[in-house]
C-alpha positions in Angstrom: 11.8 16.1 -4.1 12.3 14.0 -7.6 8.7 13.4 -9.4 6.5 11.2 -7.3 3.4 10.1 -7.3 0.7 7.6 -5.6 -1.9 5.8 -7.0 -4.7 4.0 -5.2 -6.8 1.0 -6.9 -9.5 -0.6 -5.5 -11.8 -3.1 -6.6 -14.9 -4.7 -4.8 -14.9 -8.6 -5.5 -18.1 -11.4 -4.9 -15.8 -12.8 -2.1 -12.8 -12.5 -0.5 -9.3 -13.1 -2.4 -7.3 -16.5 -0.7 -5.6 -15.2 2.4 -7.8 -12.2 2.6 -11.1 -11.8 5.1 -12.9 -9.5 3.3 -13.9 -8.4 -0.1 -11.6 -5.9 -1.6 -8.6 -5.9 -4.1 -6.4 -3.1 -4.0 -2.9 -2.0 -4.7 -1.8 1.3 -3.1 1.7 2.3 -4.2 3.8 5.6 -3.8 6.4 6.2 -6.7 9.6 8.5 -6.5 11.3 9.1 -9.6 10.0 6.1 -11.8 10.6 2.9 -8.3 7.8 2.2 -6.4 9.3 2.7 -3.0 6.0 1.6 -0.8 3.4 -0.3 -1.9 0.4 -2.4 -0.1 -1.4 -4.7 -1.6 -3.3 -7.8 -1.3 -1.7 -10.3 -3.7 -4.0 -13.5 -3.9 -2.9 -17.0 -1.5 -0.4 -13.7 0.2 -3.0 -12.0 1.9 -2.7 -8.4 3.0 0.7 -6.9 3.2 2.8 -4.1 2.7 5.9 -3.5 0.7 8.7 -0.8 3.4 12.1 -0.2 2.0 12.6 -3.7 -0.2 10.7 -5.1 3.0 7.6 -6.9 3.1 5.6 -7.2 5.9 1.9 -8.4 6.9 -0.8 -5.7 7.1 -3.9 -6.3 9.0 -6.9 -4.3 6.7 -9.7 -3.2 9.1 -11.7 -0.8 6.5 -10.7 1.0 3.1 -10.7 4.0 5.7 -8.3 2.6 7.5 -6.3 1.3 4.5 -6.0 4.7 2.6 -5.5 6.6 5.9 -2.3 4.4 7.2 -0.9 4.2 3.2 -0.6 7.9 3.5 1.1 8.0 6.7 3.6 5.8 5.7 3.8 7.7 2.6 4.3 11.2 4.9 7.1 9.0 6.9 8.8 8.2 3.9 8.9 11.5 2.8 10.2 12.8 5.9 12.7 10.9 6.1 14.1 10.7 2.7 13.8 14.3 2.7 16.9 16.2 0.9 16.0 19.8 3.5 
């Protein structure tokens, strides 16, 4: 596979971003060969959502746990199926 890598940011805010319930800010993304080919975030007034194949779609956070652990299973997904094997 071409160069790729994730990175995971994640702040802790006084109170919760518009369109968010709870009090984190993060951006997750997963990058292949300089494009950002999956990405979730929480963008304020858009609330949580996730960036799939030039698709966004809504994401329902339930705990940082839960938001790193589905991340990288989307990120193993991707992988296997845009595997060159």
């Amino acid at each position: 596979m071409e160069q790729a890598f994730a990175e995971l940011v994640l702040w802790e805010v006084s109170e919760p971003l518009s369109g968010s319930e709870h009090c984190y800010k993060y951006r997750l993304a997963f990058v292949v060969a300089g494009e950002c080919v999956l990405r979730y975030d929480n963008e304020a007034g858009k609330g949580d959502h996730r960036h799939v194949s030039g698709k966004e779609m809504k994401y329902r956070f339930v705990s940082v746990d839960r938001l790193v652990a589905d991340f990288f299973e989307d990120v193993k997904r991707w992988r296997d199926e845009n595997s060159n094997d």
